[in-house]
N, C-alpha and C positions, 0 to 999 in steps of 0.2 A: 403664686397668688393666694390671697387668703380666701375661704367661705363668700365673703362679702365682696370681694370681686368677682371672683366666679359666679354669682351670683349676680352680680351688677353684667359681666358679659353676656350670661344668659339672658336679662333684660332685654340687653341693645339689640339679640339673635330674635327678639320676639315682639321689637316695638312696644315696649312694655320698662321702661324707664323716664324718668326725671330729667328735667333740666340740666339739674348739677350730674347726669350722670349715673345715680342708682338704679336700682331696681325699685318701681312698684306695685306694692301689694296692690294686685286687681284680678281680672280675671283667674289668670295663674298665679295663686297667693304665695306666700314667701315660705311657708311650712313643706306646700309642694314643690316647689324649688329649688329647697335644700334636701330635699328627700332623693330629686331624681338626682341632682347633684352626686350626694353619698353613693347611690347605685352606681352613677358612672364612674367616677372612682374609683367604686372597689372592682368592678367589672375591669379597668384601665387596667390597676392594680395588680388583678388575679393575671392576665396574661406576658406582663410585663413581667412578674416575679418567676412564669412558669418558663418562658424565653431564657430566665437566668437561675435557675431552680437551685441548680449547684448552688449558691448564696443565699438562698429563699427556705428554701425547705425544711422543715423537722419533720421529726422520725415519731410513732407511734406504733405501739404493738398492742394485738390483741390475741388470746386465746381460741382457739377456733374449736371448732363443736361436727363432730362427722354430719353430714348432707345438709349443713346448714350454709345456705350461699347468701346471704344480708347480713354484712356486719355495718354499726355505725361506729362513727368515728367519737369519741369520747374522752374522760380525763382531761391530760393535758390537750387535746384534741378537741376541744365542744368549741372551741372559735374556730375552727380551719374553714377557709376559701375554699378552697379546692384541692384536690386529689395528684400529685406529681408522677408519684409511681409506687408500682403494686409487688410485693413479694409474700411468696406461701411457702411454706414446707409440705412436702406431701406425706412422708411418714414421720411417723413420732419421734425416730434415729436421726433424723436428718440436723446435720450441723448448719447444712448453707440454704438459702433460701432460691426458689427461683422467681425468676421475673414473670407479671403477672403484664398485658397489655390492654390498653382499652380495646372497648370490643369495636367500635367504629374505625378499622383501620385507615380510614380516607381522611382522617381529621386529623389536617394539617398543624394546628397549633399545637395540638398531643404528642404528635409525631416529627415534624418538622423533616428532614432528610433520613432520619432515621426508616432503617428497614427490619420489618414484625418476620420472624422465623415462623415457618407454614404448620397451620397445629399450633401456634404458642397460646397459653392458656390466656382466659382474656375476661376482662372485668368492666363495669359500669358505674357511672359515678351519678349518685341518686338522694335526692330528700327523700327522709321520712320521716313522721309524725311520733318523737317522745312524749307518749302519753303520761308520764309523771311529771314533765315540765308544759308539757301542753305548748309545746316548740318545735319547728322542724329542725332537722341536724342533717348536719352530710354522712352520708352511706355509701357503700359500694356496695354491687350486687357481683357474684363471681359467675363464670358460667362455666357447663360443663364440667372439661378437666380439671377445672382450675376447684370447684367443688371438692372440698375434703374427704376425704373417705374415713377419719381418724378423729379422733378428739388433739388437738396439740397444743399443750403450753406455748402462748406467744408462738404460734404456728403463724401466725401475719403480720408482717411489717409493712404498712404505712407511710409513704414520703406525703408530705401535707404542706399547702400554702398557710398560713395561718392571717386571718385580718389585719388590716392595716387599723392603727390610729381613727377612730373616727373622726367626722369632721361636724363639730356638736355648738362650737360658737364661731362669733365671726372672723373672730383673729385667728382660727385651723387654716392650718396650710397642709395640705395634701404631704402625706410624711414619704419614703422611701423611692419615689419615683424623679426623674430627671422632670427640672422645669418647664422645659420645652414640650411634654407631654399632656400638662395641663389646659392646652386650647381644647383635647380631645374631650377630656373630661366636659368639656360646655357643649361640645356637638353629643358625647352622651345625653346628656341629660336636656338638650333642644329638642330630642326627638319624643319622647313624651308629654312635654307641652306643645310640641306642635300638633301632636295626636289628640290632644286635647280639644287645641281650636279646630279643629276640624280640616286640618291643611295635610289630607293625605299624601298629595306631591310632595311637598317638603320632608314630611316621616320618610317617603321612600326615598329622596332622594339625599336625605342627613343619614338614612340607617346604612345606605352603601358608602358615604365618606367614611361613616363610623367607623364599621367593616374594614376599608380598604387603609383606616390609620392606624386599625391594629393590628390587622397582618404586614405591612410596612412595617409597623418598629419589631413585630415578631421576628420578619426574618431581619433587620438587620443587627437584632439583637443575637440574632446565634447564628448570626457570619462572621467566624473569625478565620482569618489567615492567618498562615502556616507561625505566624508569630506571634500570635495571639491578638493581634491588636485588630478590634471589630472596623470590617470592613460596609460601610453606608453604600448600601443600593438601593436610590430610591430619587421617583422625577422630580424635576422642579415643580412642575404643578402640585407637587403633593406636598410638598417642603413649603411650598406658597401655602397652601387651605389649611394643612395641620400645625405647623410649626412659627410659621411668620404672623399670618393671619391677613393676608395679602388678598 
């Protein structure tokens, strides 16, 4: 779907369309609706690409600085999404890197089946405020061990999601994601125009579909069988609300 349909589905989700079918600019104006629009997206986006990282990801290093635990990400890095995975050196000698973990171990989209080593050093993925662009940027905050004790050349590698394609005219069609993922993209962004009108039922009850459509394609994006070929677990009610539109 391009901008302008997604945009015309959001409509129809808000009683807030035309005759022929559009969207109209009225209470929730069309500026805001392509705004929440882009959030859902990139939000769809960010965990759909982190699901398949191995194909998503670039690499970024930085220099690290002894007891300095806030690095941002920068360079080639000032677009990245989000954070995939964390590696540090701990001495200046050190050839190979080790793996750094978020610190919320119960975060399933981070983690997925994988299991965190007891003690592994572990990291937070954080905006903050570059005062010379007067912009927020993504950071990671280290904790503990995972704290340098060293100054080290390119002592931290970075796996990073990096932006998708905005979606800035009508004719954008959501770029890198499977089609069939675009219906979530309009329950994203229903849920801030419905917070808008005041239909708090609805917010809570669009932000658990939300929810429940992105962990559905999370796991069935990294269930693969022994043959690699992804294995779909997921009900028909849900195949009905997210995929069909049933």
């Amino acid at each position: 779907m391009t901008l302008k349909e997604l945009r015309d589905s959001l409509g129809s989700n808000i009683n807030q369309i035309g005759d022929t079918g559009e969207f109209v600019d009225d209470f929730v104006r069309t500026s805001e609706a392509n705004r929440w629009l882009q959030e859902a997206f990139q939000n769809v986006y960010k965990w759909y690409a982190l699901a398949n990282k191995s194909r998503f990801s670039e690499t970024a290093h930085s220099d690290v600085t002894a007891n300095n635990a806030i690095y941002a990400l920068g360079g080639d890095a000032t677009d990245a999404l989000a954070v995939s995975e964390v590696y540090i050196k701990k001495m200046p000698t050190d050839t190979d890197y080790f793996r750094v973990y978020p610190l919320d171990t119960s975060d399933f989209y981070k983690h997925g089946a994988e299991k965190v080593p007891q003690n592994a050093p572990r990291y937070s993925e954080i905006t903050i405020k570059n005062t010379a662009t007067n912009k927020y940027v993504l950071a990671i905050e280290l904790f503990e061990n995972a704290v340098p004790e060293f100054d080290i050349e390119k002592g931290l590698r970075i796996r990073y999601i990096s932006r998708p394609p905005a979606l800035l005219l009508d004719t954008d069609e959501p770029q890198r994601i499977p089609p069939e993922l675009q219906p979530l993209i309009v329950t994203g962004a229903t849920i801030p125009a419905m917070r808008k009108m005041g239909e708090s039922e609805e917010v809570d009850r669009l932000s658990m579909e939300f929810e429940r459509g992105i962990r559905n394609m999370f796991t069935q994006e990294q269930s693969l069988s022994t043959k690699g070929i992804k294995t779909v677990s997921i009900s028909r009610r849900d195949v009905s609300r997210f995929y069909l539109k049933r």
